[in-house]
LUMLUM-75207 format. One line per field, with one value per residue: residue number from 1; residue in three letters; x, y, z of N, C-alpha, C in turn. Coordinates in Angstrom, 3 decimals. Example, Ala and Ser with C-alpha at 12.3 -4.5 7.8 and 13.67 -1.06 7.14 Angstrom:
<pts>
i = (1;2)
aa = (Ala;Ser)
nc1 = (13.190;12.850)
nc2 = (-5.690;-2.250)
nc3 = (7.800;7.080)
cac1 = (12.300;13.670)
cac2 = (-4.500;-1.060)
cac3 = (7.800;7.140)
cc1 = (13.200;12.900)
cc2 = (-3.300;0.030)
cc3 = (7.800;7.870)
</pts>
This chain:
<pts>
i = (1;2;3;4;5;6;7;8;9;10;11;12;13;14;15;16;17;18;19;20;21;22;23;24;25;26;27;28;29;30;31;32;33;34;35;36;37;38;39;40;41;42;43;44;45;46;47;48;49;50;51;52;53;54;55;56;57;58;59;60;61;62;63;64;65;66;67;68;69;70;71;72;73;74;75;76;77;78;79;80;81;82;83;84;85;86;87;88;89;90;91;92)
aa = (Unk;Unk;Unk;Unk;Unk;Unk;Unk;Unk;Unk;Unk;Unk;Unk;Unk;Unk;Unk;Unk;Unk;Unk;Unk;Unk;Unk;Unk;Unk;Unk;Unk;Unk;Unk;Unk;Unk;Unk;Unk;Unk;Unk;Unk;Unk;Unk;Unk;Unk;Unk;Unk;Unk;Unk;Unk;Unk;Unk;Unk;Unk;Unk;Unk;Unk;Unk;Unk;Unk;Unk;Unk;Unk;Unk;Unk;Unk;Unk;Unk;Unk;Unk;Unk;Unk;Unk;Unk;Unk;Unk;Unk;Unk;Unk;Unk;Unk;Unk;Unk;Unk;Unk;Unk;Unk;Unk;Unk;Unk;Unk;Unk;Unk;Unk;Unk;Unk;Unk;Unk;Unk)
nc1 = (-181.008;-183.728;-185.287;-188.455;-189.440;-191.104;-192.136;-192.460;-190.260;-190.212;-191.017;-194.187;-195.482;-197.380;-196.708;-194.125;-194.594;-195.787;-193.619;-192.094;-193.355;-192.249;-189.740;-186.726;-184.500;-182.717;-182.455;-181.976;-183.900;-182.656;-182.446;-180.882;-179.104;-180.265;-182.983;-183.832;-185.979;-184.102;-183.650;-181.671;-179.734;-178.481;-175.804;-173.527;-171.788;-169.893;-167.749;-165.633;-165.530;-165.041;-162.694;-163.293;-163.031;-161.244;-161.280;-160.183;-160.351;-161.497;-161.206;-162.865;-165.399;-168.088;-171.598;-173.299;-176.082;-178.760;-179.841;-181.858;-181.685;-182.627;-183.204;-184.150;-181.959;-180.157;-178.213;-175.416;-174.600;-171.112;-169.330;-170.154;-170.789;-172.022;-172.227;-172.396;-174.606;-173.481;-170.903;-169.877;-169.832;-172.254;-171.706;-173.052)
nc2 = (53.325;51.648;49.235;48.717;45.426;44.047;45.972;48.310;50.908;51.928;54.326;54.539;55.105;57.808;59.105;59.679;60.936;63.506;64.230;65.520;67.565;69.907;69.284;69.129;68.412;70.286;71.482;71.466;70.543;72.096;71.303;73.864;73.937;75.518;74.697;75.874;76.214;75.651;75.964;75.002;75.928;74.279;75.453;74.303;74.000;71.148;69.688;67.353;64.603;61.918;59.908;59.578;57.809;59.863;61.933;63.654;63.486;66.944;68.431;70.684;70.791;70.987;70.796;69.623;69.276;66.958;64.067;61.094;57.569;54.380;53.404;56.102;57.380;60.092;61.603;63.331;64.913;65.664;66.394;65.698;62.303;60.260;60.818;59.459;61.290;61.236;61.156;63.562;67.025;69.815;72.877;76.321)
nc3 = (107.061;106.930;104.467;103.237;102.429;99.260;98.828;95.858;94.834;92.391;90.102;88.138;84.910;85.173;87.317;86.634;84.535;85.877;87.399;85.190;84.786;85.932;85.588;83.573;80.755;80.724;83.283;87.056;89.690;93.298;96.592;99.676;101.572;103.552;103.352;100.986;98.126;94.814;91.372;88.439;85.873;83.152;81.539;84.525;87.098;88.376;91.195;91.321;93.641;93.675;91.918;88.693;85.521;83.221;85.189;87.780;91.802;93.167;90.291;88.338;86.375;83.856;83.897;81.067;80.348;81.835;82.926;83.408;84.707;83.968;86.450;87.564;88.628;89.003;86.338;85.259;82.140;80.840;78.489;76.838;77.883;80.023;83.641;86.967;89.256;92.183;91.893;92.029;93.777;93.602;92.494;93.817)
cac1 = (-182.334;-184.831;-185.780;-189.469;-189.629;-191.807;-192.547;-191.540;-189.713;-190.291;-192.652;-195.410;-195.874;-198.457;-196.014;-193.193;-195.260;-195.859;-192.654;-191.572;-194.040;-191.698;-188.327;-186.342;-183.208;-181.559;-182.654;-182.177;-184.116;-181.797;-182.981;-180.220;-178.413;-180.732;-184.148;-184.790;-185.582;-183.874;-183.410;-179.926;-179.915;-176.965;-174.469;-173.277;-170.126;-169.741;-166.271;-165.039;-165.433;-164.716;-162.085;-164.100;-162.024;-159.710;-161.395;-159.671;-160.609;-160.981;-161.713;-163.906;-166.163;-169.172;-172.940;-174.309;-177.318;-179.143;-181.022;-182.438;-181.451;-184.275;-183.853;-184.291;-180.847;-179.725;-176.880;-174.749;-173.902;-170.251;-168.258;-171.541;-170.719;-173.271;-171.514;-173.345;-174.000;-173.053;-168.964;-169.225;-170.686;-172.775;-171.259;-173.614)
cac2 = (53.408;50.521;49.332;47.663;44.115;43.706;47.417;49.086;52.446;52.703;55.000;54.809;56.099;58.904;59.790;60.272;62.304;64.313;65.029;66.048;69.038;70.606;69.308;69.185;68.137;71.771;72.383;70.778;71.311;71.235;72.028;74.272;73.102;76.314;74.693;77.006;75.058;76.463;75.570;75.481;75.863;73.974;74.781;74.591;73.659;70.292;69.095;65.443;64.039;60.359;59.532;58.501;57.990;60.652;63.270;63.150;64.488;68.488;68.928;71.396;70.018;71.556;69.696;70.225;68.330;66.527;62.942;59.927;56.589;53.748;53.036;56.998;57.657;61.254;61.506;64.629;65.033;66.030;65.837;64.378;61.314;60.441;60.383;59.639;62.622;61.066;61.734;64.847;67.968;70.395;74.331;76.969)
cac3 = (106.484;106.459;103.280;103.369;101.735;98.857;98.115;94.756;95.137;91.288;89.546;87.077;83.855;85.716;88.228;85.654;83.495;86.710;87.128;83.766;84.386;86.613;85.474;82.087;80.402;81.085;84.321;87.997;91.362;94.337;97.583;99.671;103.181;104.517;103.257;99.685;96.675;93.448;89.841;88.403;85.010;82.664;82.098;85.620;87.277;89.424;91.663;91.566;94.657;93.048;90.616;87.732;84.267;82.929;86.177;89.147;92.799;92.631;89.189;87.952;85.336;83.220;83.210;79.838;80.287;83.372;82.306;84.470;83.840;84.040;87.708;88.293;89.003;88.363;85.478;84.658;80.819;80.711;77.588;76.156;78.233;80.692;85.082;87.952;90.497;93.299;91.869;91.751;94.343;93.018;93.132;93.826)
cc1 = (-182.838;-185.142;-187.162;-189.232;-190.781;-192.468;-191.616;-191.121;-189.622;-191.941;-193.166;-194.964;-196.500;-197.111;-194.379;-193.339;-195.618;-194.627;-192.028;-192.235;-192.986;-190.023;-187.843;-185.287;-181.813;-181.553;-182.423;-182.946;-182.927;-182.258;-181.595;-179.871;-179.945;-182.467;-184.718;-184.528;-185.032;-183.546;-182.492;-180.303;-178.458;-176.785;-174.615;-172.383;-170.690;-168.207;-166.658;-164.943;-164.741;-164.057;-163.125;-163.137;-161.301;-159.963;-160.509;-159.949;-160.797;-161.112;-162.704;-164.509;-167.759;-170.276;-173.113;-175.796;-177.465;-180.204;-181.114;-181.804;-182.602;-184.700;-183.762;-183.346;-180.418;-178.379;-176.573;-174.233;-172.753;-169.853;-169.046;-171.151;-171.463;-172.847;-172.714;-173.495;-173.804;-171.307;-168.814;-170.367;-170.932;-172.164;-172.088;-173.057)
cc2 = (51.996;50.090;48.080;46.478;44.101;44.505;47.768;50.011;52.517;53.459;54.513;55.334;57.880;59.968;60.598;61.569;63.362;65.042;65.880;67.323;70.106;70.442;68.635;68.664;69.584;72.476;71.261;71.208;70.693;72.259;72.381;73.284;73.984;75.716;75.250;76.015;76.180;75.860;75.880;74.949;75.476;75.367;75.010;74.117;72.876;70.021;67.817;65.275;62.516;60.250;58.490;59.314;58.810;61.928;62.755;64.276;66.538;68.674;69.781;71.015;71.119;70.476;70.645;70.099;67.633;65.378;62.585;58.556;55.582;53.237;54.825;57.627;58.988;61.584;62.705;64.243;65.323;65.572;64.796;62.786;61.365;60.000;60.465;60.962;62.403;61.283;62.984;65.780;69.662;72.134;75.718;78.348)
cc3 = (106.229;105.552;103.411;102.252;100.613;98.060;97.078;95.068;93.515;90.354;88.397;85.798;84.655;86.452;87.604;84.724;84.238;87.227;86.704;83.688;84.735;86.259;83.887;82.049;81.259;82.139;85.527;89.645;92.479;95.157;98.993;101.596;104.231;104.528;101.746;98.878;95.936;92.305;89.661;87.120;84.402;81.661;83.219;86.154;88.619;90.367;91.463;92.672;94.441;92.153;90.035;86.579;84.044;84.505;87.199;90.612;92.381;91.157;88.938;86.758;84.643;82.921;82.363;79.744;81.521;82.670;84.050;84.083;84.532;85.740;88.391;89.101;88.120;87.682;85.349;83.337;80.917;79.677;76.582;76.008;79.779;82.183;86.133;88.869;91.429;93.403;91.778;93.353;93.054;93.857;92.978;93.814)
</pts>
């Protein structure tokens, strides 16, 4: 992937607050391998793909909560400690 020179890839105030219409702390959109969007409401159960701290591979884990962090990076709550979602896959 390309990344243009010079351009922001971060949002607004406007565009944030546009967001937020549609998405919450307790809820996540994920759109499916087949094409369907759907909402996944926490709790919800992730795997470890990535040893991160006491998890290891294969784990089954519980999101409590779903934030952002300031560069718009999607966090999973666990253990009301705050993991990236790229360590873990999401289990439908």
């Amino acid at each position: 992937m390309e990344f243009l020179s010079g351009v922001s890839f971060l949002m607004n105030e406007r565009e944030i607050h546009e967001i937020n219409k549609y998405c919450n702390s307790s809820s996540l959109l994920v759109i499916t391998e087949t094409g369907i969007l759907l909402r996944v409401h926490c709790p919800f159960t992730v795997e470890v793909i990535r040893n991160v701290e006491a998890f290891s591979v294969g784990d089954l884990l519980t999101v409590i909560q779903v934030k952002m962090d300031r560069n718009l990076t999607l966090v999973y709550i666990i253990n009301n400690k705050g993991y990236y979602y790229y360590n873990f896959i999401l289990l439908l």
